[in-house]
C-alpha positions, 0 to 999 in steps of 0.5 A: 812670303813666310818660310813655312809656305814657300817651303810647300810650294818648293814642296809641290813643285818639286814633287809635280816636276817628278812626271809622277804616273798616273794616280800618283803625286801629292795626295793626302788621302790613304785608300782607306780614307778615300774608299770612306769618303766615297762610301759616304758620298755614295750614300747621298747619292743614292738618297737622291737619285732613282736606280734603274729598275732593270737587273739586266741593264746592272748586270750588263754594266757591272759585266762591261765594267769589269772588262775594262778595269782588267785592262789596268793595274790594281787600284785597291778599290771594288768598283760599284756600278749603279744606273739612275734615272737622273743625269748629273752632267747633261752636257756629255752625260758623263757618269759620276765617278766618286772616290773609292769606285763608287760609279752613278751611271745615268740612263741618258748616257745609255740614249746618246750613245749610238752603240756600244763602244761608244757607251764603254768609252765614257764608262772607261773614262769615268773609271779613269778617274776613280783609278787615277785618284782624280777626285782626292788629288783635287780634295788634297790641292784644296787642303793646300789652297787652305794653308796657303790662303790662311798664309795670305790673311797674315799679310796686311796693309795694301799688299795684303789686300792685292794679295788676298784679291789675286789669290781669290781669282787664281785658285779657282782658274788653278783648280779648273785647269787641274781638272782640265787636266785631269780629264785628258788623262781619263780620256788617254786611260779610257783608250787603252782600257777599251782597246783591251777590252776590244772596244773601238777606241775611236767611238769615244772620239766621235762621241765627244766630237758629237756631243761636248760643245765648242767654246764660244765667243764670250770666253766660257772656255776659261771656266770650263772644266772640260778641255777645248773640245778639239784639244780633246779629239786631238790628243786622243787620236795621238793615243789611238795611233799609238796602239797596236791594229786589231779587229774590235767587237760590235756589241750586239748586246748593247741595243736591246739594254739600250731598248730596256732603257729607253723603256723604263725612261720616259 
């Protein structure tokens, strides 16, 4: 191991065993930065993909949307929401949540949610992420996999060899459990937004426990990057325990915007 990378890992460690909070740690990208690269794969998204052709169901999540960013600190960012006919994650229907604020919603979230916090849950999970700055936090450790595989090639003979071939399988199953990580933290900011923006918490636990499916037998769990559902469900009712009782809203908006989708979506 040269100097030069045993030095970044010394680096890194130190800095992730400083429990930095939430949308901190070891990130490469200044907020400029990461608002340009969201504007730009904004863009992209845009070219393909289909926005709903409803002002009322925009302004229903754009006025959703603002409720729950109240309910966390500044992030710098202007969150952008957008409502398009394709779903990106048909698995849990989660909204695409890129950097700089940038949220593609898709109306299949809108159809598998069965009211409104439960709709506002996973809203306020894909807020999460662009407030904790998952996405170039993520970009950064691939930057460091960079430097470090470029460390890798310089090592030659059959140690060399086992080197290059542990690391091929390793940053992969590291990156993954990064982003397993990350979306337990976007569940844990998720509860505290929605419970301030007087959304039943626990409507997201019953729509992950609905719809994300359990691991099975073969062992996909390891290349899954979403956390074991039930270690979901677990730590997110560890989190609703924690809030203080209050009474929360119905939604009584939220079925006919429901209805206006399922109209415009076949």
């Amino acid at each position: 191991m040269s100097m030069r990378f045993g030095a970044l890992l010394l680096a890194c460690a130190a800095l992730n065993a400083q429990g930095q909070p939430t949308g901190r740690g070891v990130n490469f990208y200044s907020l400029e930065k990461e608002a340009a690269l969201g504007a730009q794969l904004a863009g992209e998204v845009h070219r393909k993909t289909a926005a709903i052709a409803s002002a009322a169901v925009h302004d229903y999540v754009a006025r959703l949307g603002a409720r729950l960013i109240a309910q966390i600190p500044e992030t710098g960012f202007t969150f952008i929401f957008t409502v398009v006919a394709e779903d990106m994650d048909s698995g849990i229907h989660e909204p695409l949540a890129l950097p700089g604020g940038y949220i593609f919603v898709p109306a299949s979230l809108f159809l598998a949610a069965r009211n409104e916090a439960e709709f506002a849950g996973m809203l306020a999970h894909s807020i999460a992420h662009v407030a904790a700055r998952h996405s170039t936090r993520l970009a950064t450790r691939t930057d460091l996999a960079k430097i470090a595989s470029e460390q890798v090639a310089s090592t030659g003979g059959r140690t060399g060899d086992a080197v290059k071939q542990g690391a091929g399988l390793a940053v992969p199953l590291g990156f993954l459990q990064v982003q397993r990580t990350f979306e337990l933290e976007a569940d844990s900011l998720a509860i505290r937004m929605m419970a301030g923006a007087g959304c039943d918490p626990d409507a997201l636990v019953r729509y992950i426990g609905r719809v994300q499916a359990p691991p099975d037998a073969t062992g996909s769990k390891v290349f899954s990057p979403l956390p074991d559902r039930d270690q979901r469900i677990t730590a997110m009712q560890h989190a609703i325990g924690n809030l203080p009782a209050r009474a929360y809203s119905s939604g009584e908006e939220f079925p006919p915007i429901q209805d206006e989708v399922r109209r415009l979506v076949p």
